[in-house]
N, C-alpha and C positions, 0 to 999 in steps of 0.2 A: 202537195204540189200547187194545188189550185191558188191557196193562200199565201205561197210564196210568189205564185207570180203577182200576185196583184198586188202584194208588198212592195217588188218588181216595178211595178206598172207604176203606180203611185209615184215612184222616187223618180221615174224616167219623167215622167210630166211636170216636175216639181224642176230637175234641172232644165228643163228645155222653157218653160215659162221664166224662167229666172235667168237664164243664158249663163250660168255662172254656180262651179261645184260649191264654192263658199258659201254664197246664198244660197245654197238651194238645202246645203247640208245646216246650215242654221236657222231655215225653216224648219227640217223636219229636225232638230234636234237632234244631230246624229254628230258623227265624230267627219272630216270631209275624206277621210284615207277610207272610211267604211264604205261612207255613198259612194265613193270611186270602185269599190270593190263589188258591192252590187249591182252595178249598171255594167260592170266587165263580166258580172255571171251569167245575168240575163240575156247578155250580147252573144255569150259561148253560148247557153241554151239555146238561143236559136237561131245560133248560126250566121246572125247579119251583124254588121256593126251598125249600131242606132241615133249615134252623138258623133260628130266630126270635134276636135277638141283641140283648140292653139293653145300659148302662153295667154292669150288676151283674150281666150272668147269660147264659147261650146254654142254649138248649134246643131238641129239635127239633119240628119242627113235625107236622102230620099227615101228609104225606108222606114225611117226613124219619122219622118213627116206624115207618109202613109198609115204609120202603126197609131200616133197622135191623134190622129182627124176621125181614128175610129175610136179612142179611146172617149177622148174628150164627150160625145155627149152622153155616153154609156156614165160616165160619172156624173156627169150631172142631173143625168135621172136618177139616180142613186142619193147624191146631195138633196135633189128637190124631194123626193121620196122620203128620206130622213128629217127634212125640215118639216113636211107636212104630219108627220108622226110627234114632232116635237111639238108642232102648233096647234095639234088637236089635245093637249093637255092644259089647255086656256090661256096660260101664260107667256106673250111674245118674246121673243129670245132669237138671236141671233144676231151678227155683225153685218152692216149696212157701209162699203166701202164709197166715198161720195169726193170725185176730183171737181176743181172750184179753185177762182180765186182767193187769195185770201181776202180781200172786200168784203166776199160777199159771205164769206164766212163768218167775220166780223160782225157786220153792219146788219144780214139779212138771216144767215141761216143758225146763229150760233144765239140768240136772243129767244127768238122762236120754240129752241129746240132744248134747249137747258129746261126751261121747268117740265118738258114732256119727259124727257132723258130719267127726271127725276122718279119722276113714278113707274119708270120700269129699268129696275138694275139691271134685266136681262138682258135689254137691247144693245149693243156696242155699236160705237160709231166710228169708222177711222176717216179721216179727211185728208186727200192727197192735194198739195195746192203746186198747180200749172197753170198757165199761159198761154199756155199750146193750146190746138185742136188735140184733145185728146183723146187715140182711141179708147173704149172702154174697155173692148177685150183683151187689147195686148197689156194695158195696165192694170188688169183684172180688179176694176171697178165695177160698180152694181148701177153706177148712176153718174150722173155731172151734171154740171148748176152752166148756165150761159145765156148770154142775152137772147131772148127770142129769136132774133133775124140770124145768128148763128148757130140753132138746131139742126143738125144732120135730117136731111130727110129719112123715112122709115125710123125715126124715134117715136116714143109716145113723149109730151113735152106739156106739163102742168105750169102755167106759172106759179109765180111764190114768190113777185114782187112787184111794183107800179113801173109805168114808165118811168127810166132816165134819160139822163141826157149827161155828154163830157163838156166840161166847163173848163177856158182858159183863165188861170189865177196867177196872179202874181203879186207880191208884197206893195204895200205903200210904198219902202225905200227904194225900189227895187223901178216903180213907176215913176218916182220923184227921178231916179239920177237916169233913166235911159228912154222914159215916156213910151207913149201906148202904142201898140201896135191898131192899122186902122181898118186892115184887110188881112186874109191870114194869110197871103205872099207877103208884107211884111214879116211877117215872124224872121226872116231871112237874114232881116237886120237885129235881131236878138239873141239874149243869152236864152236857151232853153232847157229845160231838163229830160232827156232821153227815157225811155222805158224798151227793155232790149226783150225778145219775144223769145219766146224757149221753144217753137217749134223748129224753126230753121236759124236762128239764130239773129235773124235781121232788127234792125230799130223799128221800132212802131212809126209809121206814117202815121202824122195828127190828121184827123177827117173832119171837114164842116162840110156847110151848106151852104149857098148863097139864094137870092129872095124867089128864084126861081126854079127852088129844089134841084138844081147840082151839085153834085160832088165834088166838092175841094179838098183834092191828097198833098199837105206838104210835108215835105223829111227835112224836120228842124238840126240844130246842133247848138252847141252847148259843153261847156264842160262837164257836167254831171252828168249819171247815164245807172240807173238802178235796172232791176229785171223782175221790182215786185213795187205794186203799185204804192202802197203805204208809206215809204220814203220820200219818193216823188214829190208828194205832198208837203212833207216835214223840210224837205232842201227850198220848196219856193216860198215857205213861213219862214226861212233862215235870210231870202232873199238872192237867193242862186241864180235864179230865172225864172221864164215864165213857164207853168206846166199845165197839161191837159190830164185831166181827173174827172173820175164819177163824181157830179154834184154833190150825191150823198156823203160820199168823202171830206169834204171842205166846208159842209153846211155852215158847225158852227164855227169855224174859222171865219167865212165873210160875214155871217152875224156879229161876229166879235171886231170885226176890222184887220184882221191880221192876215186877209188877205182880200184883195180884190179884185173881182170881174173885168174880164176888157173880151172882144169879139163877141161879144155876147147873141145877138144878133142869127151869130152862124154857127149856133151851136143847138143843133134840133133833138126832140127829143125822138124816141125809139122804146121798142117793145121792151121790157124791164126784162128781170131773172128768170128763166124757166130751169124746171127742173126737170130734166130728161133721164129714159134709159130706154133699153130695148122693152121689145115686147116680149109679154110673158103670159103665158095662162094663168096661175097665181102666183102672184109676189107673198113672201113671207110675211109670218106675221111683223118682224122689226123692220121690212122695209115697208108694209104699212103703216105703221108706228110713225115712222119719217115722215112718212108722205104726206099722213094727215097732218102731223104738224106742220112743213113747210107749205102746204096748197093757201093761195091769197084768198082770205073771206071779202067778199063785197063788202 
C-alpha cells in the first residue's frame, strides 16, 4: 500500500506542476488513459477529488493544494538526500535546469561552460530561454542568469559577467536615407525594431539616461517586432531600423562598419549577468560544477 501511494503521490505532483495529463504522462513515460486512471484511484482511496480538470486545463483543487504543499518538500528532502548519496561517490552528476536569455547563453554562459561540460559527462545542463521575470519554482528551474539590478530580492546572485550597457544601432544605409536621431524623443520620428516581452505580453520600452541620470522611457514603433533579442540585431544589419541591443551583441558588427552607433551619449552602463538561485544548504555537486564555471574571475 505504502508504495502504491507514493507511486500515487508522484503522478499527482507531476500533473499538477505540469497543468496538463499529456505532459505530465510523457514525463513520466506512461500511457495518458493510465495516468488518468491512477489519479481516479488515489482520488476513490481517499475520498476527495484532488485535480479540477476542463477541456483546456487541470488544476488542483483545495484539497489537492493542501495535499501538494505538504508533499512538495517531503520530496525534496528525499531528492536532496539522494543526490548527497550520489555526490559522495566523488563523481558530480546530476541535471542543472538554468532560464536565461538566449544572449546570454550565447555570448556568456555557453563558452564558459562547454570545455567544463566536457570533463564531466555526468553533469546535464538544460537551458530554458525567457524574457519574462521568471519564477523559478513554477518553471521548475534550479537557477536564472539577469542583469544585476534585476535580481529578485532573497536570491543568492553570483556575477558571471562585466558591466553592459544597450546600445542604439543602426545601418549606414539606413542613416544615409532617414538620418540620426539627436534625443531619444526623436526616435518617434523613426523606423524601429520592437522586441515584444514574454511576461505580459507588452513591447519593450527602450530605456536611457540623460547627463543628469534620469530615466528616459520611450515606446518606439516600427514595422518589425521579434520576441528574442538575436534577430533584432540581424533586421537593423538588413537595414529595418534602428534597434536597442546588448553591446556585446553588435561588437563586431560596429567594428566591421555594418552597423553604427547614434545616442550614444544616453546609453549608460549597469551591473552585467548575475547568476541567481534560491538559497540552499548544499547545492549539488553539478550545480557546483556550474557555478564555478560561470562565477567572473577578477
Amino acid at each position: 500500500m505504502l508504495r502504491e501511494n507514493i507511486n500515487d503521490l508522484i503522478a499527482l505532483s507531476v500533473v499538477a506542476e505540469e497543468r496538463s495529463f499529456t505532459r505530465a504522462a510523457a514525463r513520466l513515460n506512461v500511457s495518458q488513459s493510465a495516468l488518468s486512471h491512477t489519479i481516479k484511484a488515489l482520488e476513490t482511496r481517499l475520498g476527495l477529488r484532488l485535480l479540477t480538470r476542463t477541456t483546456r486545463s487541470v488544476a488542483p483543487t483545495i484539497e489537492g493544494e493542501d495535499l501538494l504543499l505538504t508533499l512538495g518538500p517531503c520530496f525534496e528532502t528525499i531528492e536532496a538526500r539522494l543526490q548527497a548519496l550520489t555526490d559522495s561517490r566523488g563523481e558530480p552528476s546530476g541535471t542543472v535546469r538554468i532560464v536565461s536569455t538566449d544572449y546570454a547563453i550565447d555570448k556568456l554562459m555557453w563558452p564558459k561552460l562547454a570545455p567544463v561540460l566536457e570533463n564531466h559527462p555526468r553533469v546535464n545542463v538544460e537551458f530554458v530561454v525567457d524574457y519574462g521575470f521568471t519564477d523559478l519554482a513554477s518553471a521548475q528551474c534550479d537557477a536564472g542568469v539577469r542583469y544585476g539590478e534585476q535580481v529578485s530580492e532573497g536570491m543568492i546572485a553570483i556575477r558571471i559577467g562585466p558591466d553592459e550597457r544597450m546600445v542604439c544601432v543602426g545601418s549606414p544605409a539606413y542613416f544615409a536615407a532617414r538620418g540620426r536621431p539627436e534625443t531619444p524623443q526623436q526616435l518617434s520620428e523613426h523606423r524601429c525594431i520592437n522586441l515584444r516581452l514574454s511576461t505580459h505580453g507588452a513591447l519593450y520600452a527602450w530605456e536611457f539616461e540623460d547627463e543628469d541620470g534620469k530615466d528616459i522611457r520611450v515606446k518606439v514603433d516600427g514595422q518589425i517586432c521579434f520576441n528574442t533579442i538575436n534577430p533584432v540585431a540581424r533586421a537593423a544589419c538588413d537595414g529595418y531600423g534602428l534597434a536597442l541591443v546588448p553591446e556585446g551583441l553588435v561588437d563586431a558588427e560596429i567594428a566591421s562598419g555594418q552597423l553604427e552607433l547614434c545616442l550614444e551619449q544616453y546609453c549608460p552602463y549597469f551591473p552585467g549577468f548575475h547568476f541567481y538561485y534560491p538559497s540552499r544548504e548544499r547545492p549539488s555537486s553539478a550545480f557546483q560544477v556550474v557555478l564555478d564555471a560561470l562565477r567572473e574571475r577578477a
